[in-house]
C-alpha positions, 0 to 999 in steps of 0.5 A: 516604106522603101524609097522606091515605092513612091514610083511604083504609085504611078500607073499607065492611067496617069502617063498621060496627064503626066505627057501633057504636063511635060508637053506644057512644060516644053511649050513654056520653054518655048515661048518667045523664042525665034522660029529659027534659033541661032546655031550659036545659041544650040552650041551655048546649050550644048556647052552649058549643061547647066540648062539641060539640068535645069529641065531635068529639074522642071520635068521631075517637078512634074513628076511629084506635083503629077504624083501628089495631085492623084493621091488619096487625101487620106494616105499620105504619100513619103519621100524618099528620106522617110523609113519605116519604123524598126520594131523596137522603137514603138516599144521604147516609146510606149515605155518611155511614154506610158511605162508599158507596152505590153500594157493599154493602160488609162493613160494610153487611151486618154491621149489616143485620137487627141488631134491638134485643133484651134478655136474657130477662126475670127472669134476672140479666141481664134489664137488658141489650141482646144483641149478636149481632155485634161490629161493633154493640156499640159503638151497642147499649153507649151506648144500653145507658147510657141503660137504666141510667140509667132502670132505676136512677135515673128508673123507681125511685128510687135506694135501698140497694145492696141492691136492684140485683140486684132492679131489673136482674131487670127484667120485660118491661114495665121491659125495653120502658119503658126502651128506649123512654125510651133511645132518646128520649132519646138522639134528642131529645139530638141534636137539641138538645132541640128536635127529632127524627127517627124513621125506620121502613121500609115496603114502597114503593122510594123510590130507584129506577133510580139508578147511585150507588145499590144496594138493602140491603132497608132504607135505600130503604124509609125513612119519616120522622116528625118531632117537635116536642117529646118527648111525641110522640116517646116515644109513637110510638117505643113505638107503633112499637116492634115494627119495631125488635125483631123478630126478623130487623128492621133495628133499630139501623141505623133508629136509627142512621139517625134518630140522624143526620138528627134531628142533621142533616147540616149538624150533623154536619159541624159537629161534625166540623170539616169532616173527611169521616168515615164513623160506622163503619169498615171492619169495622162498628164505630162512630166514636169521634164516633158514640158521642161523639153519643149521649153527649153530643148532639154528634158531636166528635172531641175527648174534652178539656174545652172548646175547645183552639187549637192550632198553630205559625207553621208551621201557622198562617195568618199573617192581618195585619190592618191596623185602618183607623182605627188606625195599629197593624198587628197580627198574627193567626196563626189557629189551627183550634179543637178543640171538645171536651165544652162541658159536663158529660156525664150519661153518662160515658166511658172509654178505654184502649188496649195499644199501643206508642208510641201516645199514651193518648186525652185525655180530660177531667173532663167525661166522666170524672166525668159526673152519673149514675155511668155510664160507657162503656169502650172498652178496646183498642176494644172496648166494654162498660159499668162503672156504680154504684146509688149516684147520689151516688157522685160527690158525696160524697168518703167513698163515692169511698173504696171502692165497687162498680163493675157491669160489662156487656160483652153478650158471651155467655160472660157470664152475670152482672153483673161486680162489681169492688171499687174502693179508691182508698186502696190502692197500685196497680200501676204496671206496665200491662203486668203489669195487667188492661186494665180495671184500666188503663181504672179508673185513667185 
């Protein structure tokens, strides 16, 4: 949308509420003053021009709080940062997502009209996102992560255990604060804190008459706002908020959307290796990277710690160098890295899998002993949530002896919050095919 299309909203209806609202603003500034100003007082103001821009500020403060106020609540109204989407874009994306964009496959409808919503407020799980299809758990999960981590320990600070049951009572305001601060934050992360992308939809077709490409409702009607530093990202996600819950709205996949293009393509395929890989599967599920990106800001393959060469003669690439100014040849048999987790993860993650001959997922002390006691679990490719009130848990040797772990999987035969009792001084059992799988995943 053209930046100047916001001021071609305004009509002569509205002037005069908006010549009513600066005549307030005029008889605020007013207020108190003398009846008859000092001379010495309009020579200050003549020479301070600092005042007149100051009002200038206050006027045009009118003029967007006038606007906003005769807006559709359905249409969303863009600032001047905001651009249209140019046509390749939603066909990289829906490839990058779905494999396909000339195709509307199983997986495409099964996160179309996917908004993000809570439980309601005030119950025991008034803290936790809803997903209404299993295909979405995996992205509702991790960002699930990112609520906690502000309901316990950024929105209140971390007290007895005690008190959990009381903070995860969350009101409606707590619910809407912490989303918007989860989905900041895990955008800002991606874009290596130095940038991020928002997308919104409007009713404008940006991809039209094109055969590699066919209508969801969604991706073509993609607006895209990008930020330069947080503060502005935070405020408008929370402006803009009501476009990803409401009810029937495309939520998670504009998320999913602005998660990717705040990364950037090039990014992504950085962080992939070079591999071709769609961020969900056939069935709608996300990518093991896809979670990996929300997580810890890079979409890698790898869970171990740092980077890893691996290779043989066989698969290497015998590369003999022969050093010019030396009378040495040496040879370099180049191996292809695997870059895991390059530093320690805020938000942890778990992984445990029932299936015979296969090989348990490798993962390393960066992502199983994160900074905040929080952990994803992906347990037989299912998703769901363990965390911990006490920040210190991974800190102090003596509370790692026995403690709670809280359990969240959104499923909707659950109506509490899990609790699991973990002693680390007790035998466990060996046998994982007589064990619970997520007594298996603790263990890991």
């Amino acid at each position: 949308m053209a930046p100047g299309q916001v001021i071609k909203s305004f009509t002569m209806a509205n002037f005069g509420g908006f010549q009513d609202s600066v005549r307030k603003v005029m008889n605020a500034r007013t207020l108190g003053t003398k009846d008859d100003p000092d001379p010495l007082e309009e020579e200050e103001d003549q020479v301070k021009p600092g005042r007149r821009r100051s009002f200038h500020k206050l006027v045009k403060k009118v003029v967007l709080t006038q606007a906003i106020g005769n807006v559709d609540y359905q249409h969303v109204l863009y600032p001047s940062r905001s651009r249209s989407c140019i046509r390749r874009v939603p066909i990289e994306l829906r490839t990058q997502v779905f494999g396909a964009a000339d195709l509307l496959t199983f997986s495409l409808t099964e996160w179309l009209g996917q908004p993000f919503s809570f439980h309601e407020a005030g119950t025991a799980l008034a803290y936790g996102l809803k997903a209404h299809n299993s295909s979405t758990k995996g992205l509702v999960m991790c960002v699930q992560a990112y609520i906690l981590k502000h309901l316990l320990f950024t929105s209140h600070k971390s007290g007895a255990v005690g008190d959990v049951l009381r903070l995860l009572r969350t009101s409606r305001r707590a619910q809407m604060d912490s989303l918007v601060a989860a989905l900041s934050d895990i955008l800002w992360k991606a874009g290596e804190r130095q940038h991020a992308v928002l997308c919104l939809t409007q009713e404008e077709n940006y991809v039209n008459d094109n055969p590699s490409y066919i209508y969801d409702g969604c991706t073509e009607k993609i607006v895209i706002f990008e930020f330069a530093r947080y503060d502005e990202l935070k405020f408008t996600i929370k402006k803009h908020l009501y476009e990803l819950v409401s009810e029937n709205g495309n939520g998670l996949l504009l998320f999913l959307y602005s998660l990717i293009l705040s990364r950037t393509f090039p990014r992504v395929t950085e962080d992939l290796g070079g591999e071709t890989v769609t961020f969900l599967f056939t069935n709608g599920a996300i990518h093991p990277s896809l979670a990996t990106l929300m997580l810890t800001g890079r979409a890698t393959l790898f869970l171990h710690n740092g980077i890893i060469y691996e290779g043989s003669e066989d698969t290497m690439i015998d590369t003999s160098v022969v050093l010019m100014r030396s009378i040495h040849i040496i040879d370099l048999f180049q191996a292809k890295p695997k870059t895991g987790i390059v530093t320690r993860a805020e938000l942890g993650l778990l992984a445990w899998k029932r299936e015979e001959g296969c090989d348990q997922i490798k993962i390393g002390s960066r992502m199983k002993t994160p900074t905040l006691p929080i952990w994803i679990s992906r347990c037989n490719d299912s998703y769901g949530l363990l965390f911990n009130p006490n920040k210190d848990l991974l800190r102090d040797y003596h509370a790692e002896n026995r403690f709670d772990l809280y359990y969240y999987s959104c499923n909707s035969s659950q109506t509490a919050a899990t609790v699991l009792t973990i002693d680390t001084r007790a035998h466990a059992s060996k046998d994982e095919h007589q064990s619970p799988s997520l007594e298996n995943l603790i263990h890991t």
